[in-house]
C-alpha positions as CSV (number, residue, x, y, z in Angstrom):
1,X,52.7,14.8,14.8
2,X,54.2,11.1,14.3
3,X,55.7,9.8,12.7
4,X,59.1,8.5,12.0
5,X,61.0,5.0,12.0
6,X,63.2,5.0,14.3
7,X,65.7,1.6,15.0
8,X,66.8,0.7,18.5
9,X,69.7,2.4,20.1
10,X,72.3,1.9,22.2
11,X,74.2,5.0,23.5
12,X,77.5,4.5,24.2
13,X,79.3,5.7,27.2
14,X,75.6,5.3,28.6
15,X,74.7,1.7,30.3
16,X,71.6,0.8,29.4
17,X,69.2,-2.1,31.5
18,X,66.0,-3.6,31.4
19,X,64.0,-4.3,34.5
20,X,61.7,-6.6,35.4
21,X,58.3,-6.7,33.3
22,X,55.3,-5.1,34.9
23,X,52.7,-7.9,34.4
24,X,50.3,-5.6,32.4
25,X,52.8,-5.4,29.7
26,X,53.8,-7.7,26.9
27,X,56.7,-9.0,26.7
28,X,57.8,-7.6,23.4
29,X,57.1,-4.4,25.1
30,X,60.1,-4.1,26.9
31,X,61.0,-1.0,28.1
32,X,64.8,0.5,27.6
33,X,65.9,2.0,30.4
34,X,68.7,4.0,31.6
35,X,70.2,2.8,34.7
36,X,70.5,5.6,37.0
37,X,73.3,7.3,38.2
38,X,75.8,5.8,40.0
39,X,77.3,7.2,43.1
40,X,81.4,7.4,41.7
41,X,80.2,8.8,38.6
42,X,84.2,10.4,37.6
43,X,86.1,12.9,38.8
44,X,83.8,16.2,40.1
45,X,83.9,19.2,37.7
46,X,85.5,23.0,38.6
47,X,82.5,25.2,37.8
48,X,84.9,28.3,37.7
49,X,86.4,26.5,34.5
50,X,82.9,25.6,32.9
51,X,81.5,29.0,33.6
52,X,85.2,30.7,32.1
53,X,84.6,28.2,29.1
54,X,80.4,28.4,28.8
55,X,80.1,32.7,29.3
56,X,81.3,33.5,26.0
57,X,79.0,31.3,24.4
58,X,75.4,31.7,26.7
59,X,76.1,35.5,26.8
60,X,76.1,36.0,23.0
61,X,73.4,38.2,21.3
62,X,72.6,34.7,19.2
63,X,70.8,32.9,22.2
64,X,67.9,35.6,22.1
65,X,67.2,39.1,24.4
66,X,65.8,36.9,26.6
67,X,67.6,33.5,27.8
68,X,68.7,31.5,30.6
69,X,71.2,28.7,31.0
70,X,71.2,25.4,33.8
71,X,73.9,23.2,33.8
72,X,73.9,21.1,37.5
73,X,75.5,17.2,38.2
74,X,73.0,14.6,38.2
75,X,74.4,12.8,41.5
76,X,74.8,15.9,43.4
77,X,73.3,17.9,42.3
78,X,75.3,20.7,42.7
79,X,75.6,23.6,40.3
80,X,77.9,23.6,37.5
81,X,76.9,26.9,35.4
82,X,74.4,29.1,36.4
83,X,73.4,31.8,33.4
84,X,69.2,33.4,34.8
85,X,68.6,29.7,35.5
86,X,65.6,31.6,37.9
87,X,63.9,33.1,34.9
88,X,60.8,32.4,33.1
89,X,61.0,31.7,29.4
90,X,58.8,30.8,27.1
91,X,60.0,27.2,26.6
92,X,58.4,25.7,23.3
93,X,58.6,21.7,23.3
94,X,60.7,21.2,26.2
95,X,57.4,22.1,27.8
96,X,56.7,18.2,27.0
97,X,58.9,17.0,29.5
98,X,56.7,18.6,32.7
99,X,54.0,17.2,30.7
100,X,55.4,13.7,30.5
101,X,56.0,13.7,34.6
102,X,52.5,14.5,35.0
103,X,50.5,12.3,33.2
104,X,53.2,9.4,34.6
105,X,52.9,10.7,37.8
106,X,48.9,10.5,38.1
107,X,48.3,7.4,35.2
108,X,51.3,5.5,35.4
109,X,53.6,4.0,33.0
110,X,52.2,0.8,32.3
111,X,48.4,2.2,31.8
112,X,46.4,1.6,28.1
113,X,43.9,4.2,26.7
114,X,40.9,2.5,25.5
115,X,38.8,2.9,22.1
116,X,36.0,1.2,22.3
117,X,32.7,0.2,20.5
118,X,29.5,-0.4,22.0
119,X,25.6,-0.7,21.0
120,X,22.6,0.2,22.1
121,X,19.7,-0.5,19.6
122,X,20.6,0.4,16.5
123,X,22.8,2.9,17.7
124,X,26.9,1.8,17.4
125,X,28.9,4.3,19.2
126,X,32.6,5.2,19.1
127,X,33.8,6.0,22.2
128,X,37.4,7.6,22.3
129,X,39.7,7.1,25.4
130,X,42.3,9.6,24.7
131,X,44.4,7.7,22.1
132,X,46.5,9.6,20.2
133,X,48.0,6.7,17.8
134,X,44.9,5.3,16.5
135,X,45.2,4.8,12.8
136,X,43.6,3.5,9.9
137,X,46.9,2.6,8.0
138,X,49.1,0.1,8.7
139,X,52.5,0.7,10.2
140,X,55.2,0.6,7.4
141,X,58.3,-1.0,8.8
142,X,61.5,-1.2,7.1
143,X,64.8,-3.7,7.3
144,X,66.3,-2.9,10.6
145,X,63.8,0.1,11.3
146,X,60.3,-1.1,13.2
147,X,57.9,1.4,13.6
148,X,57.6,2.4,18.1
149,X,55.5,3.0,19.5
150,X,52.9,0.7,17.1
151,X,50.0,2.5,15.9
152,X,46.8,1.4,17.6
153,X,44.9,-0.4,14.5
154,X,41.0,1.4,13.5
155,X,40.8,-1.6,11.3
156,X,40.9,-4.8,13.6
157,X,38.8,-2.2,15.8
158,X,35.8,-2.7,12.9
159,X,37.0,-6.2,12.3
160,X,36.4,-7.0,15.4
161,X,32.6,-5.0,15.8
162,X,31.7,-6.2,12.4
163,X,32.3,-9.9,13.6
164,X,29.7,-8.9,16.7
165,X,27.0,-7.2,14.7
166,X,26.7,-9.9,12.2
167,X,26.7,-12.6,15.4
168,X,23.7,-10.3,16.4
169,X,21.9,-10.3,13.1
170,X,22.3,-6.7,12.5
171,X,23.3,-5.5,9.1
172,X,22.7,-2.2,9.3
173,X,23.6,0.9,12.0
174,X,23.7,4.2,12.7
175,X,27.0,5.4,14.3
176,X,27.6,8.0,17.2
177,X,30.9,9.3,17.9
178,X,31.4,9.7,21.4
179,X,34.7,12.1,22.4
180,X,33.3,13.2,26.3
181,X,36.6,11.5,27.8
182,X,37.9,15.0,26.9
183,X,36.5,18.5,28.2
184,X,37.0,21.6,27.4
185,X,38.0,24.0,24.1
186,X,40.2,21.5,21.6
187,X,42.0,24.7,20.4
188,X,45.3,25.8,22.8
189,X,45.6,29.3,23.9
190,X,47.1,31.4,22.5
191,X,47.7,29.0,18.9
192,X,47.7,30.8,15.7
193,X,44.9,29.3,13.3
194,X,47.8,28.3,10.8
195,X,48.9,25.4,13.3
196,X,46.2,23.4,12.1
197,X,48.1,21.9,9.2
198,X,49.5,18.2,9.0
199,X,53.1,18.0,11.3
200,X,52.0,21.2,13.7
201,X,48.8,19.8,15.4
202,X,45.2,19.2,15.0
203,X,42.1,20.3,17.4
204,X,42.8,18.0,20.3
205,X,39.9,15.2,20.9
206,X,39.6,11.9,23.0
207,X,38.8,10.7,19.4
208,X,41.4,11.3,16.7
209,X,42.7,8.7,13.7
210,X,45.0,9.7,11.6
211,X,46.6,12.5,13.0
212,X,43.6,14.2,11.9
213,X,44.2,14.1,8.5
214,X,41.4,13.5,5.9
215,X,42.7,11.2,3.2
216,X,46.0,10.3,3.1
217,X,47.4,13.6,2.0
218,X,44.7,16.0,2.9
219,X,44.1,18.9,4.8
220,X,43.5,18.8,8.9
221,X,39.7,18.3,10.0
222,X,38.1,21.0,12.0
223,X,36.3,18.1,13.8
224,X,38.1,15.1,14.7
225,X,35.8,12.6,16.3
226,X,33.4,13.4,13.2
227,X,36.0,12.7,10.9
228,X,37.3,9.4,13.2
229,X,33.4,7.9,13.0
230,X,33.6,8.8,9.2
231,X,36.3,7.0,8.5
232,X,35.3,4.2,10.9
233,X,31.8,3.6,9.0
234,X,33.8,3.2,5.8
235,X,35.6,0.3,7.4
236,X,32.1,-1.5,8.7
237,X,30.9,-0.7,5.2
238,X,33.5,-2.5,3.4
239,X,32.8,-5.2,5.9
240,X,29.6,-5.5,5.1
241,X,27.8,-3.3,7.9
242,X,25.6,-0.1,6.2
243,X,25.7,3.0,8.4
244,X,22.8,5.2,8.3
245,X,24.9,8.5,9.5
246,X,27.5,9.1,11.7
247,X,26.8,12.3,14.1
248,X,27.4,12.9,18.0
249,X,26.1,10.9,21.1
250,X,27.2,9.6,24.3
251,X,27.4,6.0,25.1
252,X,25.3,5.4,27.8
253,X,24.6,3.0,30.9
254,X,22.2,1.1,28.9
255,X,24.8,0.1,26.2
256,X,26.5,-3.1,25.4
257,X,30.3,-3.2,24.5
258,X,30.9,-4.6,21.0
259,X,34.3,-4.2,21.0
260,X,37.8,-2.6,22.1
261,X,41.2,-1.9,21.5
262,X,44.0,-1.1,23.9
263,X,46.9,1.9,23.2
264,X,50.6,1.6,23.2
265,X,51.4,1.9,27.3
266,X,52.1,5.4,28.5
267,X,55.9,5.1,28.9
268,X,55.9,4.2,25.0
269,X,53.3,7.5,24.3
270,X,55.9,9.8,26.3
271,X,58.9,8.4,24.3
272,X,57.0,9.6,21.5
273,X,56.2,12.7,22.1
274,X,59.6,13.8,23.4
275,X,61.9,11.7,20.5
276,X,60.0,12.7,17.9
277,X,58.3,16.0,19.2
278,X,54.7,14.5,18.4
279,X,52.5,17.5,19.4
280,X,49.2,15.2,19.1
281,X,50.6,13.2,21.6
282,X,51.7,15.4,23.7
283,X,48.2,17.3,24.2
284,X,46.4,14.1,24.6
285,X,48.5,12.9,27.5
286,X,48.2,16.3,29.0
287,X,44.4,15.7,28.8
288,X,45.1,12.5,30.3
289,X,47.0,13.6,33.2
290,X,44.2,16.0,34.0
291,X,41.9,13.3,33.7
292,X,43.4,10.9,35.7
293,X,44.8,14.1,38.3
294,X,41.2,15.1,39.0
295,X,41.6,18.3,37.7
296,X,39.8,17.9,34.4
297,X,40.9,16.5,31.0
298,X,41.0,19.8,29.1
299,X,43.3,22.6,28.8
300,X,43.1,24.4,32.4
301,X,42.8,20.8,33.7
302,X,46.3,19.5,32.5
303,X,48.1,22.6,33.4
304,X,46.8,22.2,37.3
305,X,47.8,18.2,37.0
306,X,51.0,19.4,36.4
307,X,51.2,22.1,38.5
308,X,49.7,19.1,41.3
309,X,52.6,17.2,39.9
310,X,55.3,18.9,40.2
311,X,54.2,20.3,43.9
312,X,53.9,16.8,45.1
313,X,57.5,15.4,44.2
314,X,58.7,18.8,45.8
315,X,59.9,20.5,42.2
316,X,59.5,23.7,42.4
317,X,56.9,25.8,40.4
318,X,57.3,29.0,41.0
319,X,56.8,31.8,38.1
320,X,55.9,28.9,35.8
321,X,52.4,28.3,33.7
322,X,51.3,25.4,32.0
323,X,48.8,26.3,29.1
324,X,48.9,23.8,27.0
325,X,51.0,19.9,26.7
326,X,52.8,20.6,23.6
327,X,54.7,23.9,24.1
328,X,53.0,24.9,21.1
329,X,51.8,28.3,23.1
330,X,53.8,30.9,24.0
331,X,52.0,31.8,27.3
332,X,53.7,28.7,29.1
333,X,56.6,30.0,31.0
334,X,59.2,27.5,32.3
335,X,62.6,28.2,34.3
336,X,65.8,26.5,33.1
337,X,65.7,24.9,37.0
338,X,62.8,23.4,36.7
339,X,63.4,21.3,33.8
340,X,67.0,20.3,35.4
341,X,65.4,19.5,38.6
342,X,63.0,16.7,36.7
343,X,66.0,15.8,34.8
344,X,67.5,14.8,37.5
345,X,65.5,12.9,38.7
346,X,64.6,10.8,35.6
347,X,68.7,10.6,35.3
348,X,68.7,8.7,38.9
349,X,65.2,7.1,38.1
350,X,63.1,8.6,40.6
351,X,59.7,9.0,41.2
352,X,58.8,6.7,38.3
353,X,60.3,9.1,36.2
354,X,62.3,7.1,34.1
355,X,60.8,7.2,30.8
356,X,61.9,10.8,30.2
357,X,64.9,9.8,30.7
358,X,64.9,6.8,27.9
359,X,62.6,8.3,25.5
360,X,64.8,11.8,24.9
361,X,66.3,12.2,21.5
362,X,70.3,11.2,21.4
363,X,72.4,13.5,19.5
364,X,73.3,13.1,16.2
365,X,71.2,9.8,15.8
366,X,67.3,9.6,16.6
367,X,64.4,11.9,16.6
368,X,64.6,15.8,16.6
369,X,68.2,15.7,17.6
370,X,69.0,13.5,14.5
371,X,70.4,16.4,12.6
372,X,72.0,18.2,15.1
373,X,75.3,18.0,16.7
374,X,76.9,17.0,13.9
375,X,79.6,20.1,13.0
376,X,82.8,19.7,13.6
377,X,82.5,22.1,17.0
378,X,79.7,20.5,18.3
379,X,80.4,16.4,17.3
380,X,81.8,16.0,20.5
381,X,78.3,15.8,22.0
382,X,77.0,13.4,19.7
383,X,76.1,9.8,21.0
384,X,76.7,11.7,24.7
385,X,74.0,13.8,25.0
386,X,69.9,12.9,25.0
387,X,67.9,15.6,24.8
388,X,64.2,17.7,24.1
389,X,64.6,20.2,21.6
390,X,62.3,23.4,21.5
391,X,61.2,25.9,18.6
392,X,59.1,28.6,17.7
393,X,59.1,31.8,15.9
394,X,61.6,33.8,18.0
395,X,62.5,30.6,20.6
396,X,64.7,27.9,20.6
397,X,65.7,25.7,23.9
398,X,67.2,22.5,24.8
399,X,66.9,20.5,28.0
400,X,68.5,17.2,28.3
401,X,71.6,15.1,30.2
402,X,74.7,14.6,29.0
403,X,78.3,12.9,30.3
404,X,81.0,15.0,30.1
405,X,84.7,13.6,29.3
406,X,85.1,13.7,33.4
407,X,82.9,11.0,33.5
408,X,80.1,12.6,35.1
409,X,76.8,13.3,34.4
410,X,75.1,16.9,33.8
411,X,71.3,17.4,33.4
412,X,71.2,20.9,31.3
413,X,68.4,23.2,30.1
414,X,68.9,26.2,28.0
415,X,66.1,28.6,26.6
416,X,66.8,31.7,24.4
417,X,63.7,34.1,24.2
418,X,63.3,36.9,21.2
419,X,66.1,35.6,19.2
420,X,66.6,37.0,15.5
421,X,66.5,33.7,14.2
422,X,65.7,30.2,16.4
423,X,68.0,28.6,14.0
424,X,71.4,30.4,15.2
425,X,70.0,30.0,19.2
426,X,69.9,26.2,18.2
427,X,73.4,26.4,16.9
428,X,74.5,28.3,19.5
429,X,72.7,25.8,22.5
430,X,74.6,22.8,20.5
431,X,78.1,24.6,21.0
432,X,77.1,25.7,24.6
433,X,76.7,21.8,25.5
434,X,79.0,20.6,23.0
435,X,81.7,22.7,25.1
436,X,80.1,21.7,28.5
437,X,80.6,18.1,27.6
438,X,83.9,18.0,25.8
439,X,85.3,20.4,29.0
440,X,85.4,17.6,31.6
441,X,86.6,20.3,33.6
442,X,89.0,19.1,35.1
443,X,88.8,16.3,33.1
444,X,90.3,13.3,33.2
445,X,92.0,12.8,29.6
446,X,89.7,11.7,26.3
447,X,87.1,9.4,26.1
């Protein structure tokens, strides 16, 4: 769940660019984006040296039972270290980046998810579009540290419907909560009932403010469009609009729109769920996906968007599931090849893949990665590498790019299964790709 501050960064040894703005977004929306892959990328890398350098490390009983190892060359793609790269593993969050492909595959990165307000009688409904940053707080920037993506603000949302309902003569409402953009079960399989606690995830809904949470430091609500149309009567109240009740209904033909309010675009909602791991965000554009794939905004539905996907940019699928957006279940199954092969792609900006690319955590300085990298064994990689971490009981996994001291770039993934303790498989993934990078391999002197 979001949500941290995090200040613009500039990679170094990385070039960064910014295209051209897409008219639908503003121009303080500017996406960063990493310019792909050139084709004299440095001197090409010995994989007899990086596999004599890398075995000690992937083989050791730290990385898990269970656990494979990818390490290929963005620009050709050719295999540099190849430890069960074939074999399924359950793949906790790296499971966003599939995830992230398939919702920008099938809604694109410039598209808004709406909240909207309408009335019919003296019915006021809430109608959720699938935003998962809607809030009734306002963001909390600091000196040198704004808030991204911006929250999506519940308040000018009722500002904006009181100003209508008081234009109208009306005074007092009943409000309906309206969460039908989403179908199916809001609870992932296979997710222990302790998950629903503030940081881990709440029951996904089309409707959600807050993260969920009831009061500012309260527990996770079992029902969150309810608790959304709760908090979104005390606003019209304060504003001088009574509400009857707030209960379920479904905004119909016959209603008239009151109001609206427009999400962060989708490239900014995948840099925050991969950066910063957000879980919420991460299930709610897996619904989206679905939604927008034809396949159904609900569990089943997202993992057959991205199954559809993946199939049609030609990435391989097989032995893999998709049961939830998050990673949070441990009955997805991903290959350390299939995460390299989207890496790839969003290294070399294909298939409108780049905001994987851009929104991974770097190494030592943003997001999940922000602690990591930092020993004096595994420093090398910090500032080099970007990355989506992965952990659950048991599991720990890393999928990312990095440049090695050759000059060239690697797109990596590394999962470790039934691991004593996810911890040392982190530690031990940070030395694997620490190594990797430092190697060069050939090389072609220090950096």
């Amino acid at each position: 769940m979001r949500r941290s501050l995090v200040a613009a960064v500039a990679v170094t040894g990385l070039a960064l660019g910014v295209p051209a703005v897409a008219p639908s977004v503003a121009q303080d929306q500017t996406p960063e984006v990493l310019e792909p892959v050139a084709k004299d990328t440095g001197q090409e890398q010995d994989p007899g040296q990086i596999a004599g350098l890398l075995n000690p490390l992937a083989t050791n009983k730290k990385m898990g039972k269970q656990t494979g190892t990818l390490i290929v060359d963005a620009e050709s793609g050719s295999t540099l270290y190849d430890n069960n790269g074939s074999t399924p593993l359950i793949p906790a969050s790296t499971n966003k980046i599939p995830t992230a492909v398939a919702v920008l595959h099938f809604a694109g990165p410039n598209r808004t998810l709406q909240t909207t307000v309408t009335r019919s009688g003296n019915s006021v409904f809430l109608v959720g579009g699938g935003d998962p940053l809607l809030s009734s707080r306002p963001d909390k920037p600091t000196p040198g540290n704004p808030v991204y993506p911006r929250s999506t603000s519940m308040r000018k949302l009722a500002a904006d419907t009181v100003a209508q309902l008081k234009s109208q003569g009306a005074t007092k409402v009943a409000l309906k909560v309206d969460d039908s953009f989403f179908d199916g079960p809001s609870w992932g399989p296979g997710w222990p009932a302790d998950y629903k606690v503030p940081g881990i995830v709440a029951p996904v809904s089309a409707l959600i403010v807050n993260d969920g949470k009831v009061g500012t430091w309260g527990p996770i609500t079992d029902d969150p469009a309810i608790q959304a149309g709760q908090v979104f009567a005390a606003l019209l109240k304060a504003k001088g609009i009574a509400v009857s009740g707030v209960s379920r209904g479904r905004s119909g033909n016959d209603t008239q729109e009151l109001a609206s309010i427009s999400s962060a675009p989708i490239y900014e909602l995948v840099g925050e769920a991969l950066t910063d791991s957000d879980n919420q965000t991460a299930e709610n554009l897996f619904r989206v996906a679905g939604k927008f794939a034809g396949t159904g905004a609900s569990f089943t539905g997202g993992g057959q968007a991205v199954q559809k996907a993946l199939d049609e940019l030609g990435i391989s699928t097989v032995m893999a599931q998709f049961k939830d957006g998050s990673g949070l279940s441990r009955e997805n199954r991903l290959t350390p090849s299939i995460l390299t092969d989207i890496l790839r792609r969003t290294v070399r900006s294909e298939d409108g893949l780049w905001p994987i690319a851009s929104g991974l955590a770097v190494a030592g300085v943003t997001g999940t990665l922000q602690g990591r990298f930092t020993s004096l064994d595994t420093d090398d990689a910090a500032g080099w590498l970007r990355g989506k971490t992965g952990t659950l009981n048991y599991v720990s996994a890393l999928a990312g790019f990095v440049q090695s001291r050759s000059g060239r770039v690697m797109a990596f993934a590394s999962i470790g299964n039934e691991a004593k303790s996810a911890f040392e498989t982190a530690a031990q993934i940070d030395k694997i790709m620490a190594a990797a990078a430092e190697c060069g391999c050939p090389g072609v002197g220090g950096r």
